[in-house]
C-alpha positions as CSV (number, residue, x, y, z in Angstrom):
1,X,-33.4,3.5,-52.7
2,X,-31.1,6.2,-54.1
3,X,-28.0,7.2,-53.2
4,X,-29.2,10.3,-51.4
5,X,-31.3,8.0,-48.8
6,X,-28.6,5.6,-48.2
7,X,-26.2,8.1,-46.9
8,X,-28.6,9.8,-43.5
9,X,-29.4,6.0,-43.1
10,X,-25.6,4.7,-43.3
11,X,-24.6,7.8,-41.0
12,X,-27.2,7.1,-38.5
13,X,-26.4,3.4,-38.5
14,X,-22.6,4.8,-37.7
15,X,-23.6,7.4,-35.1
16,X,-25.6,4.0,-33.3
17,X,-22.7,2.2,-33.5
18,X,-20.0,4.5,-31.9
19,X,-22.6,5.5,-29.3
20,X,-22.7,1.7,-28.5
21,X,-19.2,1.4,-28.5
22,X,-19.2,4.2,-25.9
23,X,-21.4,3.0,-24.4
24,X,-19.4,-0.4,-24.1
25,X,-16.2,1.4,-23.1
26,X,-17.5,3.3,-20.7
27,X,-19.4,0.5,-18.7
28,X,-15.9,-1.6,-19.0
29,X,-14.7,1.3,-17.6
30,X,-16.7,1.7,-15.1
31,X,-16.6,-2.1,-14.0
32,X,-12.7,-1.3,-13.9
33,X,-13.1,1.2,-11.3
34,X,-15.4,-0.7,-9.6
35,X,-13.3,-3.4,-9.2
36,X,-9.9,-0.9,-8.3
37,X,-12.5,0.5,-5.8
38,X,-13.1,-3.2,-4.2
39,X,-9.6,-4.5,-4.4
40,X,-8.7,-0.7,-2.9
41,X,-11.2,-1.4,0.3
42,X,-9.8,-4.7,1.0
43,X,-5.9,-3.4,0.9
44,X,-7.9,-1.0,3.5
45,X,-8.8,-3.8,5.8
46,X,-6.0,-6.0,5.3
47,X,-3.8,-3.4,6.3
48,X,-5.9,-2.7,9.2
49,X,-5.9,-6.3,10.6
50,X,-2.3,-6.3,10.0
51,X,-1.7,-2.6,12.0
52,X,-3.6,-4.3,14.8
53,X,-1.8,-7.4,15.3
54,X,1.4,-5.7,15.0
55,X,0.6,-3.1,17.4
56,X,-0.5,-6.0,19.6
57,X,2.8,-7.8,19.3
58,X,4.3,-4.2,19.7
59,X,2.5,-4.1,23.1
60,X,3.8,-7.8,24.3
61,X,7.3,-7.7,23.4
62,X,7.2,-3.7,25.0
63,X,5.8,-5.6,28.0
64,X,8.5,-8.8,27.7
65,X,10.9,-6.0,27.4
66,X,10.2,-3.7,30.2
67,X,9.8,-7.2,32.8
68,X,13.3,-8.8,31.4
69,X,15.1,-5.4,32.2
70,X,13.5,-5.3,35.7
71,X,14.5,-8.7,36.1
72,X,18.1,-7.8,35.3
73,X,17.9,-4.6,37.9
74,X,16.4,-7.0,40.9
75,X,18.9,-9.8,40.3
76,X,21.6,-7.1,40.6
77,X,20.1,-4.8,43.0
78,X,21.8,-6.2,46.5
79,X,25.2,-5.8,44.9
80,X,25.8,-3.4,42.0
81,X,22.3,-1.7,41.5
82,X,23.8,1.3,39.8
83,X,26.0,-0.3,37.3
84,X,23.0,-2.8,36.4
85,X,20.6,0.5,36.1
86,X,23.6,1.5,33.8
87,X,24.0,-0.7,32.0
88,X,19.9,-1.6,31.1
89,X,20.2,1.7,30.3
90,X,22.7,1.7,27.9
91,X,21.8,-1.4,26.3
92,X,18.1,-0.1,25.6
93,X,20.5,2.8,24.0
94,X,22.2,0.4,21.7
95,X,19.0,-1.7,20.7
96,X,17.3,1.6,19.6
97,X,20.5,3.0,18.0
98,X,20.8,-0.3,15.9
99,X,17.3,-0.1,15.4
100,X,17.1,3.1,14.3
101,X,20.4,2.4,11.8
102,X,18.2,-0.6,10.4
103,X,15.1,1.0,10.0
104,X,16.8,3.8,8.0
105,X,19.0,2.0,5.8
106,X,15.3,0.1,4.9
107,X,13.7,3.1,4.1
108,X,16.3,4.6,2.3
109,X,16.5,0.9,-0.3
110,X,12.7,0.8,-0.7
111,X,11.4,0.7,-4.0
112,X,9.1,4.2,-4.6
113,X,5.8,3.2,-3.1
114,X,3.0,2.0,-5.2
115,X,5.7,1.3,-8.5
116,X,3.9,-1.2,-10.2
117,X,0.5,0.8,-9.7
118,X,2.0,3.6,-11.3
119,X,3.5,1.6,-14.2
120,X,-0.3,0.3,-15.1
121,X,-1.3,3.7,-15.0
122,X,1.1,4.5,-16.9
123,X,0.4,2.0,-19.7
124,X,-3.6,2.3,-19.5
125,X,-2.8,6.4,-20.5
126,X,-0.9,5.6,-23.2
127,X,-3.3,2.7,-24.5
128,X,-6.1,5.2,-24.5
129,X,-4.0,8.6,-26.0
130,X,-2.3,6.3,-28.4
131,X,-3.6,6.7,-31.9
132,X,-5.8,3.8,-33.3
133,X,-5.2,2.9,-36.7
């Protein structure tokens, strides 16, 4: 062969290759998302089991909670059934003002959500802008 008909045949060869190789990345790609997609839907139900059994144990201690301050307004009712409405009262007052202090101080020392997601992101961009030598 000459050197006219090896260079359509080494180009073609070429344009194969880097079509397979696109080919390749964009199925690796693909199976990437695929698996980001799974691993998404079961962070989906995990944090759906754990909503539940946390708005189950919400429910129970509500219920502890509402029975012990009852119990403290019966025991006292004969006697001083104003001051122990009072002062339930004012100690559900101080529970929820501490709780609302705690809650907020939390929220305000969280790490931005989804951090280390974002870092990855961040790092798969500039793996594929990035200029390959």
């Amino acid at each position: 062969m000459n050197a006219q008909g090896e260079a359509p045949a080494l180009l073609d060869l070429l344009r194969q290759a880097a079509l397979k190789l696109a080919r390749l990345l964009a199925e690796g790609l693909g199976l990437r998302a695929r698996l980001a997609q799974l691993e998404a839907t079961e962070l989906v139900v995990f944090w759906a089991c754990v909503a539940a059994l946390a708005a189950a144990a919400t429910g129970l201690v509500a219920t502890a909670w509402l029975f012990a301050n009852l119990g403290v307004i019966l025991y006292w009712w004969e006697t001083h059934r104003v001051r122990a409405c009072g002062g339930v009262v004012l100690g559900n007052i101080a529970l929820a003002a501490a709780a609302l202090g705690y809650a907020s101080r939390r929220v305000r020392r969280a790490p931005e959500p989804f951090q280390a997601t974002l870092a990855e992101l961040r790092r798969d961009v500039q793996t594929l802008v990035a200029p390959h030598d």
